[in-house]
C-alpha positions, -999 to 999 in steps of 0.1 A, spaced: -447 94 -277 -443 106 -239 -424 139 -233 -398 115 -210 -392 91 -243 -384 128 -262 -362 142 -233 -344 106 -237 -344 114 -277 -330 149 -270 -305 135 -245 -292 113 -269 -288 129 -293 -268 155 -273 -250 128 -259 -240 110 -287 -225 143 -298 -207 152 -272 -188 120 -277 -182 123 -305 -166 156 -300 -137 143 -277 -129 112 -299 -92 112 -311 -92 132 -342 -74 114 -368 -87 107 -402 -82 102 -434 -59 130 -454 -51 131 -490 -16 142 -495 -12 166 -530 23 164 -543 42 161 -579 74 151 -561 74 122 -548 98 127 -522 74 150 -506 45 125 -504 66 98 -486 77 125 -458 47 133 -453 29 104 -452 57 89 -432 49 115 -408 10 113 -409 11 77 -404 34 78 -372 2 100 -359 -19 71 -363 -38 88 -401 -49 68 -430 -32 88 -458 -40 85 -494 -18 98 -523 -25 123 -552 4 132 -574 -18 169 -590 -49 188 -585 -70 170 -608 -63 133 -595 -65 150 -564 -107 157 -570 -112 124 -582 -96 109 -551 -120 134 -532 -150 120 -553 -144 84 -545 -120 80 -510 -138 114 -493 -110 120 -472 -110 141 -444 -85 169 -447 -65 175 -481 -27 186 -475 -16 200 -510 15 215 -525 9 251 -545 30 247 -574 25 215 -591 18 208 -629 -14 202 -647 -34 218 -622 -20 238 -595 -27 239 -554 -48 272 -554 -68 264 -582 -80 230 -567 -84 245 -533 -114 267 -555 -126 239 -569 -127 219 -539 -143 249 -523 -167 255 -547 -184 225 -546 -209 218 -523 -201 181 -514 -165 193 -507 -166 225 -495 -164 213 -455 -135 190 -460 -103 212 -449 -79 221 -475 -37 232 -460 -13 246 -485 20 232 -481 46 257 -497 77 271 -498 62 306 -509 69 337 -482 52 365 -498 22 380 -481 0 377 -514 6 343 -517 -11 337 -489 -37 361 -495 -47 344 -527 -47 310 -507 -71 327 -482 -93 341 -512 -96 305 -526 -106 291 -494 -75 276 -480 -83 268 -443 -41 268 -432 -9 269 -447 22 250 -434 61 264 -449 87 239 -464 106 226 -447 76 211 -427 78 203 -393 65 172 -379 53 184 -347 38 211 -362 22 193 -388 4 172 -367 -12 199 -342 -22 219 -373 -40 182 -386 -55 173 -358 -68 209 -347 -85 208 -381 -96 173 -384 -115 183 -343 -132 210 -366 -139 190 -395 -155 163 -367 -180 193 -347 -191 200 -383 -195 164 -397 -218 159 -359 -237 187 -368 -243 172 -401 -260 139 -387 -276 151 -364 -299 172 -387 -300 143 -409 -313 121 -376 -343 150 -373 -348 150 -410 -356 112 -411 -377 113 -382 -399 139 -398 -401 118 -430 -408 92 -406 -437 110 -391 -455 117 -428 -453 84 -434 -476 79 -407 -503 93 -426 -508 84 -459 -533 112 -463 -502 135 -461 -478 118 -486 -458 146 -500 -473 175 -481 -435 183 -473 -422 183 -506 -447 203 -515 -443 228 -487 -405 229 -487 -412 235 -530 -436 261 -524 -418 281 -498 -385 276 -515 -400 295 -543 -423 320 -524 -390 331 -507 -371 336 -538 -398 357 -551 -400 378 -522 -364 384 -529 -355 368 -496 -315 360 -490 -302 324 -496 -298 319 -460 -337 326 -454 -345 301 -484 -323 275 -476 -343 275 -443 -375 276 -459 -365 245 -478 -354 228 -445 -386 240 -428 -408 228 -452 -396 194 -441 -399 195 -406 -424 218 -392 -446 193 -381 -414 176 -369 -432 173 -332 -459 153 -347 -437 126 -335 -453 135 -297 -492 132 -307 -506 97 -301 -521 82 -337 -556 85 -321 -555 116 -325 -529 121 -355 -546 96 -379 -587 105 -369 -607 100 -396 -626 129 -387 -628 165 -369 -611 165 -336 -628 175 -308 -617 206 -290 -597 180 -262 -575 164 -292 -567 197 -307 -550 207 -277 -530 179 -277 -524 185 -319 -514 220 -311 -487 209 -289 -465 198 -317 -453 230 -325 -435 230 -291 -422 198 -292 -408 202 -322 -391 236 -313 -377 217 -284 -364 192 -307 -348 215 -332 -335 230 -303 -306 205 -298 -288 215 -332 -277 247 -338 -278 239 -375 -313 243 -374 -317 273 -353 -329 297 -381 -358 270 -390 -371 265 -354 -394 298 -354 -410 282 -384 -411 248 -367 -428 266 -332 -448 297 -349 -459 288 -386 -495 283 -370 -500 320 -354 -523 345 -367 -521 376 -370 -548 388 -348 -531 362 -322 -554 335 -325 -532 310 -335 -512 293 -316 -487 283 -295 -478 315 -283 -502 334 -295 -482 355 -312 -495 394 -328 -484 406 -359 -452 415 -370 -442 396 -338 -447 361 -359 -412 358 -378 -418 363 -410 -405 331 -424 -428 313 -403 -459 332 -417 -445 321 -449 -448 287 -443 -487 290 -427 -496 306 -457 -479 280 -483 -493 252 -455 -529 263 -457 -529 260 -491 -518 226 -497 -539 214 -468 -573 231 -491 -558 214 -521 -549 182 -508 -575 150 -494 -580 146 -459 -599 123 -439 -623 151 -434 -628 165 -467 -621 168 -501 -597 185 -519 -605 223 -534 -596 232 -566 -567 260 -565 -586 289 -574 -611 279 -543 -581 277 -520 -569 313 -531 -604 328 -528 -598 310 -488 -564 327 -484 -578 361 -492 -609 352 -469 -583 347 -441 -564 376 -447 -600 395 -447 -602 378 -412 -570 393 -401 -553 359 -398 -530 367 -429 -510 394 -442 -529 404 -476 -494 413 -490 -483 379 -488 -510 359 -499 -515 388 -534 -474 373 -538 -480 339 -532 -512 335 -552 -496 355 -580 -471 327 -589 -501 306 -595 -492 273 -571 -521 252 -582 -500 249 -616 -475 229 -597 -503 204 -583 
């Protein structure tokens, strides 16, 4: 693929956000309420805005109707019988296929803890009885813009991580190598004692580091052999295509140093950049040390797959060579990974 056919990939991808972004924000809300009274107001209200409104009549109806309607805001009453407004607003927060989806309290409660306590489940506003239509509807749709920047964001990094999937399947020499990268690194991490913002981007790195494989032609990509020193330029320049790729969603900003850098070396021999010790991010020599070994323990074109033990015995040979920190590959091999083969 041409670097003008990935600017017109990055472009539209911006693009297509950026749309998004300015649509009219209505949506789908699920209205919370034991009195029914309350939920024809306010859907009466809702409506006249131009929403799609669903009913609930207590919180646990109220996470079924999430399960199976996914709305796109939830506009709940605190006190209510069975299960009560702040109590499903943790719930809903708590779980990770709901915790994006806006949650307002509607309630007739004043006191400063009561909102605190809404705020310490998660509550994203709160709206006072009586409610106010106008206000209603600004608070809505301010959130529902929100919900829509966060729900873009959300495809977007789904769109990269098909196209790296895409790009393995290319290769079936290379069927599962990011599984097994994104399992390994997942677990090196957590042994290191890393935090779950570091792991959760090893998991997603694992996935698309060689995301800017998309840019080198199959000649090269799918050689049954050695490349010559001419094609490995061209190979190493997925690294920066994929940077530049992961570059359009901020979602993925703490995975693009793995993406451009898990190829460096220590000693700066690697590549792209060249890079020098402690300079390399260390999440990204995480990943060239889990990559290495599945590439030794894994068939290629050009070779046959090592048994584990031989592909440690490499590791520490590279870390001899000054490519690899020692104290990294001691860590890694010590949660034995050929087990998982």
């Amino acid at each position: 693929m041409s670097s003008q056919i990935l600017d017109r990939v990055s472009a539209g991808l911006t693009s297509g956000l950026a749309e998004a972004r300015i649509a009219n924000p209505v949506g789908t809300i699920l209205v919370v309420d034991d009195i029914e009274s309350n939920t024809r107001l306010l859907k009466r209200m809702l409506v006249r805005d131009g929403h799609r409104v669903i009913i609930a009549h207590d919180g646990q109806e109220a996470l079924e109707r999430l399960r199976t309607d996914h709305p796109d805001l939830v506009l709940m009453d605190v006190l209510m019988p069975t299960l009560g407004g702040f109590e499903t607003c943790r719930l809903i927060k708590n779980d990770p296929a709901t915790r994006l989806v806006p949650v307002v309290l509607v309630t007739a409660l004043q006191q400063s803890h009561d909102r605190l306590l809404g705020l310490e489940v998660g509550a994203d506003d709160f709206i006072c009885k009586p409610v106010n239509e106008q206000e209603l509807n600004a608070r809505v749709r301010s959130l529902l813009r929100i919900k829509r920047y966060t729900d873009d964001l959300d495809t977007a990094e789904s769109v990269i991580l098909s196209l790296a999937m895409t790009i393995e399947a290319r290769d079936a020499t290379t069927d599962g190598h990011c599984q097994r990268l994104s399992r390994y690194a997942v677990d090196f991490g957590a042994a290191l004692g890393l935090d779950a913002n570091e792991i959760a981007a090893l998991a997603r790195g694992g996935f698309l580091h060689d995301l800017g494989k998309v840019g080198v032609p199959d000649a090269v990509l799918l050689k049954p052999a050695r490349l010559t020193p001419e094609e490995f330029i061209v190979m190493q320049k997925h690294t920066v295509i994929g940077d530049r790729l992961c570059g359009e969603v901020r979602s993925l900003r703490r995975v693009r140093p793995i993406v451009r850098h898990h190829h460096e070396r220590l000693d700066g021999s690697g590549y792209p950049d060249g890079l020098r010790g402690d300079a390399i991010p260390l999440l990204a020599q995480i990943m060239s040390v889990v990559d290495v070994f599945d590439a030794l323990t894994t068939v290629r074109p050009y070779k046959a797959a090592m048994p584990p033990q031989a592909a440690y015995d490499e590791l520490f040979r590279e870390a001899e060579r000054g490519w690899r920190r020692r104290d990294l590959v001691e860590a890694f091999v010590a949660l034995e990974p050929g087990r998982q083969i």
